[in-house]
N, CA, C and O atoms as a GROMACS GRO file, in nm:
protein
  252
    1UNK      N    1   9.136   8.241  15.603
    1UNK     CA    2   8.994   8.262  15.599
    1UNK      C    3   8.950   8.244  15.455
    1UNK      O    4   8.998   8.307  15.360
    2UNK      N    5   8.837   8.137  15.444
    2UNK     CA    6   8.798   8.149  15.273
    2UNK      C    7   8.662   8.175  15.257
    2UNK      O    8   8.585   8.128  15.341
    3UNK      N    9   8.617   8.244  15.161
    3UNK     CA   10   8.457   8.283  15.152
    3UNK      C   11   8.393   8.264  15.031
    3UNK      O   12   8.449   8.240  14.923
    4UNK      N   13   8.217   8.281  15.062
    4UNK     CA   14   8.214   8.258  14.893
    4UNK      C   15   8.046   8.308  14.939
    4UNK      O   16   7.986   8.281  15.043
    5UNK      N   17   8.003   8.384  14.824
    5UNK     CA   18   7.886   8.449  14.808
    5UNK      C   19   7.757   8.355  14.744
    5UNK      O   20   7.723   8.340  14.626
    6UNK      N   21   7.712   8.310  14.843
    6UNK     CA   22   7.603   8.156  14.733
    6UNK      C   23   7.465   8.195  14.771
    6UNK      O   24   7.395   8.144  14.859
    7UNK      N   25   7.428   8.316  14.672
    7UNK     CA   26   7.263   8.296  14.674
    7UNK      C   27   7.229   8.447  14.765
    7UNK      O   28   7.126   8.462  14.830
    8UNK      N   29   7.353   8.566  14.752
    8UNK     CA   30   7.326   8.658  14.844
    8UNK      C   31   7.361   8.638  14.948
    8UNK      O   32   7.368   8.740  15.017
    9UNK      N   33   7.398   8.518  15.011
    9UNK     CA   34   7.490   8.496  15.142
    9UNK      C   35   7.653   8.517  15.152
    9UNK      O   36   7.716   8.482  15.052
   10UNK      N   37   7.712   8.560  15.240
   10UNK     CA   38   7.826   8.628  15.258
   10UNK      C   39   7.870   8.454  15.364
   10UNK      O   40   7.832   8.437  15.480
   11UNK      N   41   7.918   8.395  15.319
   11UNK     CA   42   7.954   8.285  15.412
   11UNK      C   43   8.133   8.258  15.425
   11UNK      O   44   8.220   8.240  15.340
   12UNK      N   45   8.134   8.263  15.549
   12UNK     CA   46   8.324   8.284  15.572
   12UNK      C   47   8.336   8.162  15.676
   12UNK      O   48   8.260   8.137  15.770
   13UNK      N   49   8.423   8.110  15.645
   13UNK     CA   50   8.499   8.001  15.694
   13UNK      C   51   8.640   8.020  15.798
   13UNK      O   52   8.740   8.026  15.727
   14UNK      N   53   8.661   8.026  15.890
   14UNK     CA   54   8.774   8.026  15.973
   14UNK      C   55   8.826   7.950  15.962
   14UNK      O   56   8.762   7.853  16.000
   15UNK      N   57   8.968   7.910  15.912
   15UNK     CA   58   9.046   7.766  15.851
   15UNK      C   59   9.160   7.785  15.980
   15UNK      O   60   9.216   7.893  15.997
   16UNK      N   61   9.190   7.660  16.073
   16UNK     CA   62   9.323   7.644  16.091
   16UNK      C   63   9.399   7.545  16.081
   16UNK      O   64   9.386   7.422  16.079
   17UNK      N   65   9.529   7.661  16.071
   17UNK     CA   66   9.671   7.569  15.993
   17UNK      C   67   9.770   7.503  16.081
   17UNK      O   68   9.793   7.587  16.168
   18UNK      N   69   9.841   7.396  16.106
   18UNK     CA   70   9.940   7.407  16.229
   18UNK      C   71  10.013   7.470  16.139
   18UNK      O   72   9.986   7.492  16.021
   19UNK      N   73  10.137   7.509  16.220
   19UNK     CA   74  10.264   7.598  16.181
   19UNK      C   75  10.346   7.519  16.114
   19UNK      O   76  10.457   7.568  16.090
   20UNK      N   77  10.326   7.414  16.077
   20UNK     CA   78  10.439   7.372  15.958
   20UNK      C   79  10.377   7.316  15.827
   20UNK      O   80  10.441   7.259  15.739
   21UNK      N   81  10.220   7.346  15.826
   21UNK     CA   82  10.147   7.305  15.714
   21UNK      C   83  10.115   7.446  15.643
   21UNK      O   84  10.072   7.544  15.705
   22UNK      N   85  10.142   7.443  15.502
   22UNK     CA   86  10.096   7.569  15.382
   22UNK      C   87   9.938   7.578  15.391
   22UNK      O   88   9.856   7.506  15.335
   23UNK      N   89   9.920   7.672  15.467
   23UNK     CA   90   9.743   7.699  15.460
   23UNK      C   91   9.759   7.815  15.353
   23UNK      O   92   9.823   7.917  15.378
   24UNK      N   93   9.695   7.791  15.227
   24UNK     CA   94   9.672   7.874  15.086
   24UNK      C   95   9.514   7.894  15.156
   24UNK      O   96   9.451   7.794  15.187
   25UNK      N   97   9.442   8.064  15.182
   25UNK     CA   98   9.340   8.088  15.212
   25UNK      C   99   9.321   8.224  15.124
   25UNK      O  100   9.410   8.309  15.126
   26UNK      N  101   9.209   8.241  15.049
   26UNK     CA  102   9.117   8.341  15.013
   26UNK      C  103   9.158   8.457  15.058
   26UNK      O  104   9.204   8.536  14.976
   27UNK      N  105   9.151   8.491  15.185
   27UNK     CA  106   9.186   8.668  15.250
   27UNK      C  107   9.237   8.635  15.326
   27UNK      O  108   9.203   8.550  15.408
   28UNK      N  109   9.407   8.737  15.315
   28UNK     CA  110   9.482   8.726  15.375
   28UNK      C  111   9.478   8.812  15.509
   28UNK      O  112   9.400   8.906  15.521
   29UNK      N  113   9.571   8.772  15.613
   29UNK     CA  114   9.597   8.828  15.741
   29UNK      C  115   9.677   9.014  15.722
   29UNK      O  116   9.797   9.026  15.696
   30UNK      N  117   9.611   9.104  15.735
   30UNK     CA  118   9.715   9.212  15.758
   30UNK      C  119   9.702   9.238  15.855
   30UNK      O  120   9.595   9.235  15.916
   31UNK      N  121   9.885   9.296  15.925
   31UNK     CA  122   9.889   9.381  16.033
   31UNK      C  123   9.895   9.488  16.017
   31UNK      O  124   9.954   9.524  15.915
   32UNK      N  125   9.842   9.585  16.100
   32UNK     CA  126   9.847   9.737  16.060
   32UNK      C  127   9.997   9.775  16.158
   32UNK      O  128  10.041   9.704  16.249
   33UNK      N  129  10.053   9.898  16.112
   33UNK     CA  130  10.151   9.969  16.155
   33UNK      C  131  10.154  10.032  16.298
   33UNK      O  132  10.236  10.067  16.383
   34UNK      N  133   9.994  10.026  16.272
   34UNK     CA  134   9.978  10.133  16.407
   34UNK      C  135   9.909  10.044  16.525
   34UNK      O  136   9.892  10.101  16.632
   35UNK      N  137   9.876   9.938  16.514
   35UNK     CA  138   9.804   9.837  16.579
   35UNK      C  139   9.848   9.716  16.571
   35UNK      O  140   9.768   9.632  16.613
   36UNK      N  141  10.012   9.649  16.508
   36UNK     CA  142  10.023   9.538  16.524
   36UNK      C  143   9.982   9.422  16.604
   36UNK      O  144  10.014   9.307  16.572
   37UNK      N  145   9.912   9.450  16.708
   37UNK     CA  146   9.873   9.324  16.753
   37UNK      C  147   9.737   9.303  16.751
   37UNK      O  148   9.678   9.234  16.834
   38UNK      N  149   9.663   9.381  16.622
   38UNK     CA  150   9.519   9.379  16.598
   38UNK      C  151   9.508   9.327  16.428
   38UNK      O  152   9.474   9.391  16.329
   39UNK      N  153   9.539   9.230  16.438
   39UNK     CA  154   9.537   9.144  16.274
   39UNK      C  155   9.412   9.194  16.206
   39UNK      O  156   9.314   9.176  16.280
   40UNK      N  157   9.381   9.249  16.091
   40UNK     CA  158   9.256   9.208  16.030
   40UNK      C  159   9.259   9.172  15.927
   40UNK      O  160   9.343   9.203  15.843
   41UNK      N  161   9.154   9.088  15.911
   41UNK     CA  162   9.112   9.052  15.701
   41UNK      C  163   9.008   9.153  15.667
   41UNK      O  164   8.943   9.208  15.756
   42UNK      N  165   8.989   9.183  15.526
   42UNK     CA  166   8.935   9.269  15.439
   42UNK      C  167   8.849   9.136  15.336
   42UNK      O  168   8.901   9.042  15.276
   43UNK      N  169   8.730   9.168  15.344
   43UNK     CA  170   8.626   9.072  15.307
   43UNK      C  171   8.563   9.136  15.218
   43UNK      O  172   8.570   9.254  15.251
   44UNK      N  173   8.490   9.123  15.100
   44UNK     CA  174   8.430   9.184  15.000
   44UNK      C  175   8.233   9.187  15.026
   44UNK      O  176   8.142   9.133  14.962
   45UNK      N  177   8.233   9.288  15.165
   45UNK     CA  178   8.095   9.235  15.213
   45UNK      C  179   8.036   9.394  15.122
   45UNK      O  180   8.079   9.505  15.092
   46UNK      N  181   7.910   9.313  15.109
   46UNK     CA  182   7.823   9.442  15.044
   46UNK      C  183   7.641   9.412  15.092
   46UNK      O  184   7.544   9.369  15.029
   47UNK      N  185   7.659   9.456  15.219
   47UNK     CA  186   7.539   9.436  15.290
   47UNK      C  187   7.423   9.281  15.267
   47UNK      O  188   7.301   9.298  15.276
   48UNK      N  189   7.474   9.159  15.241
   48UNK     CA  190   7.424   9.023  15.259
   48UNK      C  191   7.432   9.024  15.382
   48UNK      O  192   7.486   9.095  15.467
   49UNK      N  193   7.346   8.898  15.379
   49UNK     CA  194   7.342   8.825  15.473
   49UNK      C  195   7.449   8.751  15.536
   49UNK      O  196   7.469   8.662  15.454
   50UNK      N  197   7.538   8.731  15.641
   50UNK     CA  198   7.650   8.729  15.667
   50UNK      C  199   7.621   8.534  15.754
   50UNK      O  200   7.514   8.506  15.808
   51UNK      N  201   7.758   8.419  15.744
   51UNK     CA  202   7.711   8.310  15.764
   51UNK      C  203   7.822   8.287  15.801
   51UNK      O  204   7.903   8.311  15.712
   52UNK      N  205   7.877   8.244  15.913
   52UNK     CA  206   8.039   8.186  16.000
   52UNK      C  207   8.024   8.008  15.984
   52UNK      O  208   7.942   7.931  16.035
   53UNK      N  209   8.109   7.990  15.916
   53UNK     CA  210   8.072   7.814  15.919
   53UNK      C  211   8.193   7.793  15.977
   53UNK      O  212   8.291   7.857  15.940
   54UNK      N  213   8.200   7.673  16.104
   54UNK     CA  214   8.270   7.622  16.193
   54UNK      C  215   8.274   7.495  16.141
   54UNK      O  216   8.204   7.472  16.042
   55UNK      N  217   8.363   7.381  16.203
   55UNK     CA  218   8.377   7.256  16.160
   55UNK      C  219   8.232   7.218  16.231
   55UNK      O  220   8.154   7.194  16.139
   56UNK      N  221   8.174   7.205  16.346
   56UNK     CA  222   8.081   7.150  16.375
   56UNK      C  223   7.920   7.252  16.314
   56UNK      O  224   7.818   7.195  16.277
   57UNK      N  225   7.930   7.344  16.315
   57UNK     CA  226   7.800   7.442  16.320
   57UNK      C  227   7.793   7.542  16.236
   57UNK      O  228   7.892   7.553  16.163
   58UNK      N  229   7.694   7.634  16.219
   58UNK     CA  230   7.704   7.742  16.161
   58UNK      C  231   7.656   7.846  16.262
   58UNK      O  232   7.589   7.815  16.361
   59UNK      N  233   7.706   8.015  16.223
   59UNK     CA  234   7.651   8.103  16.307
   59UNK      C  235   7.600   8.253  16.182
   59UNK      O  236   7.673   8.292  16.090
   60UNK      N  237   7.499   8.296  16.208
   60UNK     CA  238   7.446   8.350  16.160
   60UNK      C  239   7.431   8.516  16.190
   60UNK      O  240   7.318   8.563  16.203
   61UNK      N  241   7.531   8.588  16.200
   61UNK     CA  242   7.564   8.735  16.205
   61UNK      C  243   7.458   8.842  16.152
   61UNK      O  244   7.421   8.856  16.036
   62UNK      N  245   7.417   8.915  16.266
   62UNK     CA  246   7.295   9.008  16.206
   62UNK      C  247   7.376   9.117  16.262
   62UNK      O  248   7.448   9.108  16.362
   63UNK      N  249   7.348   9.275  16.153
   63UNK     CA  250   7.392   9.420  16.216
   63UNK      C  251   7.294   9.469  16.226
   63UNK      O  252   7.287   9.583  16.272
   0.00000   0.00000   0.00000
């Protein structure tokens, strides 16, 4: 996952890797101990405006 803050926007990218290519990404994958099969990333959000960019589209996240 790679992100980048442009203008007050919180914009995150979902990158995928096949399994034999080095995907180097921004925030890494943790598993928790108590939830291994609930992966999360830790994102540096501080109430922006939040922006999902896909290869074709964008999506625009409101709380």
């Amino acid at each position: 996952m790679d992100f980048a803050n442009d203008h007050g926007v919180l914009r995150i990218a979902i990158r995928r890797c096949s399994i034999s290519d080095k995907c180097d990404t921004m925030a890494k994958v943790e598993f928790s101990k108590t939830e291994p099969s609930s992966p999360e990333v830790a994102l540096p959000y501080a109430g922006e405006k939040v922006v999902l960019v896909y290869a074709d589209t964008e999506e625009t996240l409101t709380f």
